[in-house]
C-alpha positions as CSV (number, residue, x, y, z in Angstrom):
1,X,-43.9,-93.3,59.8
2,X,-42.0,-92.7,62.9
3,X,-39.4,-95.1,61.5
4,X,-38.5,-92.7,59.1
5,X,-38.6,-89.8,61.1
6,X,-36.3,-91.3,62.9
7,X,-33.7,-92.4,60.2
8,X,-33.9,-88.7,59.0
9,X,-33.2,-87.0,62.3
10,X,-30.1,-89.6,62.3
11,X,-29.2,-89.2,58.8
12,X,-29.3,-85.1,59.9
13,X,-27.5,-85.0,62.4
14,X,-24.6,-87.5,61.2
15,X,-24.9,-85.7,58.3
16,X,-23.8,-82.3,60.4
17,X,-21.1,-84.2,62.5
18,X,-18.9,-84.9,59.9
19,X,-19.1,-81.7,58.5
20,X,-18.3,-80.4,61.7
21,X,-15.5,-82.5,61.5
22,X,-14.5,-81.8,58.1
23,X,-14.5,-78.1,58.5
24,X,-12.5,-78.8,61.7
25,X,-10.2,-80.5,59.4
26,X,-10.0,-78.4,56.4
27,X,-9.5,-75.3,59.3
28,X,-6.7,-77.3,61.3
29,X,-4.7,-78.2,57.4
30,X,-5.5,-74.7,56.1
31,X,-4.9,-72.1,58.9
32,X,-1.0,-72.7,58.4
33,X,-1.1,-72.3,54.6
34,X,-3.2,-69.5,54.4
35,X,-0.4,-67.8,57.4
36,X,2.3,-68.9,55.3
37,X,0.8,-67.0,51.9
38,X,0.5,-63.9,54.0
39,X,3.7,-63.7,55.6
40,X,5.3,-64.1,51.8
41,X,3.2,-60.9,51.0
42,X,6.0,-57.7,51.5
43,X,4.8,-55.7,54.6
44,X,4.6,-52.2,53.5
45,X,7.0,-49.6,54.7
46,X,7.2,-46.1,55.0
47,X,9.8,-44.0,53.3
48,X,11.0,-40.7,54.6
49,X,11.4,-38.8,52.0
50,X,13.1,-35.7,52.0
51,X,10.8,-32.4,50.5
52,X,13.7,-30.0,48.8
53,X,12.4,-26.6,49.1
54,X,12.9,-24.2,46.3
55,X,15.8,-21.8,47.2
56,X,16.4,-18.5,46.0
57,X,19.4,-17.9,43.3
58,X,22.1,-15.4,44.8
59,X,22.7,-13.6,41.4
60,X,26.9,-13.5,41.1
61,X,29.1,-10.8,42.2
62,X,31.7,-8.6,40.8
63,X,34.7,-6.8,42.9
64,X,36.7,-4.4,40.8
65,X,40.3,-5.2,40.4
66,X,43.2,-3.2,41.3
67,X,44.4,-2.9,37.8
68,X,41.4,-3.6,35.2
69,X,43.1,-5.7,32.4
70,X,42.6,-5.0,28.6
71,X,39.8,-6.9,27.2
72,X,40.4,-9.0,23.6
73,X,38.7,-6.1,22.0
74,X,40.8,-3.4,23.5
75,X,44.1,-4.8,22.5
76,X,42.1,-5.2,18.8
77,X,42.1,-1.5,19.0
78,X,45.4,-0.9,20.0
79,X,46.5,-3.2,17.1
80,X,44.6,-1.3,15.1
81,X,45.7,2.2,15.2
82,X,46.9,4.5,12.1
83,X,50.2,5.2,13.9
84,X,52.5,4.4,11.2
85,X,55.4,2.9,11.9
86,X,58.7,5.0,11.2
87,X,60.8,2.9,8.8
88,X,64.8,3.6,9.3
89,X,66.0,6.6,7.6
90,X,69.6,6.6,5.9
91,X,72.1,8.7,7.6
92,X,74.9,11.0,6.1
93,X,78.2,10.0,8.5
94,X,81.7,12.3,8.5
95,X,84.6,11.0,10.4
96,X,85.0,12.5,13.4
97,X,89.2,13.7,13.4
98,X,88.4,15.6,10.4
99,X,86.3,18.3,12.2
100,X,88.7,17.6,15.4
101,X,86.8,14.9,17.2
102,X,87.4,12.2,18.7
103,X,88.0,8.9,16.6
104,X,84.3,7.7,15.5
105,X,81.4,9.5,13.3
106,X,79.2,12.6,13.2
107,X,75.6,11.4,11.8
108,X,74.1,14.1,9.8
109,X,76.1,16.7,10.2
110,X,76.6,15.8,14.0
111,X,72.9,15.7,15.2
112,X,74.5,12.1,16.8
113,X,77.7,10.9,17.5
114,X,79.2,7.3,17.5
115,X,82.2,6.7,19.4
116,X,85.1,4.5,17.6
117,X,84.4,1.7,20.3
118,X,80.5,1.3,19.3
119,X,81.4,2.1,15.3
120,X,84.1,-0.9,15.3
121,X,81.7,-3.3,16.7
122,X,78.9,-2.2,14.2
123,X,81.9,-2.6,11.3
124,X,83.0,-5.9,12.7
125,X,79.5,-7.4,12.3
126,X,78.0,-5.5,10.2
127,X,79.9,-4.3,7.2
128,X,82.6,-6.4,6.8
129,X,80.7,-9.8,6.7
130,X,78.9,-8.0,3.5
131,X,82.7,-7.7,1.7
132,X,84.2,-11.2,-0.3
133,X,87.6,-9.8,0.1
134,X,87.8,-9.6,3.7
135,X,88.3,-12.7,5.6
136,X,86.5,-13.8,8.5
137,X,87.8,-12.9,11.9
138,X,89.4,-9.0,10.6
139,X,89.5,-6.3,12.2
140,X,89.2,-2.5,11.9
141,X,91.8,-0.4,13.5
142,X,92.5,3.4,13.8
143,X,95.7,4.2,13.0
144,X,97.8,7.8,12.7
145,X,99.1,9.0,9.3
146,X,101.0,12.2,7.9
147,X,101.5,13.6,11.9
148,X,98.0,13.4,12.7
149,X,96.6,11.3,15.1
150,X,93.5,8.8,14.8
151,X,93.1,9.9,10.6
152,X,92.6,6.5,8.9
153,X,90.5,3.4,9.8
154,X,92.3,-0.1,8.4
155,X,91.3,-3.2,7.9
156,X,93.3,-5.8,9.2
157,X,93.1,-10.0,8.5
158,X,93.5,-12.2,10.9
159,X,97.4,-12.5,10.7
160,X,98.2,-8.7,10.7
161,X,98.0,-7.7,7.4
162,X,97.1,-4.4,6.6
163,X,94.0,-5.2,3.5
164,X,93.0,-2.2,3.1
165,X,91.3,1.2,4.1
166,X,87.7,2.5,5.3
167,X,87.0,5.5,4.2
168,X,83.5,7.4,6.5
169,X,81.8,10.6,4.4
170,X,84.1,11.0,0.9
171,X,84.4,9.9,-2.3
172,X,88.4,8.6,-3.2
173,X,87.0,8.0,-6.7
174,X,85.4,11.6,-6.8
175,X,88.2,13.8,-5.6
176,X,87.6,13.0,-2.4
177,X,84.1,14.7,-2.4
178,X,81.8,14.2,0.8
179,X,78.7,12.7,0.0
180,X,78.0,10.8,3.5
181,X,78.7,7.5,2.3
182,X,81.6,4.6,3.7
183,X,83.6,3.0,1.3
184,X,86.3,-0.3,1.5
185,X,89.1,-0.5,-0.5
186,X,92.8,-0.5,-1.4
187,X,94.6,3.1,-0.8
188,X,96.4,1.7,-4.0
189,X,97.2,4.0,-7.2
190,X,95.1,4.1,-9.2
191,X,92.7,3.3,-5.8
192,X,90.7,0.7,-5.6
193,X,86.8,0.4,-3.6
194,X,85.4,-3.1,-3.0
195,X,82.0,-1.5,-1.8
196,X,80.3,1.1,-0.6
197,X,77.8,1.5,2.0
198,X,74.9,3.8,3.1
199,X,74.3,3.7,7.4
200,X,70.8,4.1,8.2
201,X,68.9,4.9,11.9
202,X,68.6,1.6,12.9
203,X,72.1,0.9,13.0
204,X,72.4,-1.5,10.2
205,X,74.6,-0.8,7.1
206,X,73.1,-1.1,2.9
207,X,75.0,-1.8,0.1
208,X,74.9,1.4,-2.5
């Protein structure tokens, strides 16, 4: 009996030595893994994270111009008006040495006068460009006839040549009768008029 007591209490306590030694063993290999795994595991940090606070909205301001400009709507408006529009009127003309004036025309019955520098530009450009038989680069001159001075308008080509006559108010194939009207022609016999023209308050010049 005391035989096997004693093989027991051996059998114990070699039984507790090596697993004294085995845990010392399994703690020496493990203790570095087990420190490896957890230094692989991401510390956690702290982020500083910046709290906006809610401001308040400053509504926008207005200053008032010096000179307010007109709005899309307002020009619409002027646009938009009833004012009609005068349309040129035709004028009755009179040549001016007739009544004693100075070479150029009275306009209806001499409410307006154009000079004879201002009338031969508009005659130049205006009227004779309208006319087949005068030639391009004429002129109109003022000459004197029958003693008195500045009485007849000619027309003039390019090389000198006198082509014909402008009459300003009568009517050479009416017995000379004023009706307001400007006439180109031939002071030939029987006379001859290329055209005839009607001046209107715009300065331009219509074919009657």
């Amino acid at each position: 009996m005391e035989n096997k007591k004693s093989d027991s209490t051996v059998r114990v306590a070699l039984i507790t030595v090596i697993g004294g030694v085995l845990t010392t063993i399994i703690s020496v290999i493990a203790a570095p893994l087990i420190l490896r795994e957890i230094n692989k595991t991401p510390t956690p940090t702290m982020a500083l994270v910046e709290i906006i606070q809610p401001t308040n909205t400053i509504a926008p301001t207005f200053t008032e111009t010096a000179e307010p400009t007109a709005t899309v709507t307002e020009v619409a408006i002027i646009l938009n008006t009833d004012t009609p529009i005068p349309l040129p009127q035709p004028q009755q003309v009179r040549w001016g040495p007739v009544d004693g004036l100075d070479a150029g025309i009275c306009l209806n019955v001499c409410e307006n006068f154009v000079n004879w520098a201002d009338l031969k530009s508009e005659i130049e450009l205006k009227v004779f460009p309208q006319v087949g038989q005068i030639p391009v680069g004429s002129i109109a001159r003022v000459n004197d006839s029958g003693g008195k001075s500045n009485w007849i308008v000619e027309v003039v080509d390019p090389g000198g040549y006198v082509l014909g006559n402008i009459w300003f108010g009568p009517n050479p194939l009416n017995g000379w009768a004023y009706d307001g009207l400007i006439r180109i022609g031939v002071p030939t016999s029987p006379l001859i008029v290329w055209a005839t023209f009607e001046r209107f308050s715009d300065g331009s010049y219509r074919l009657r």
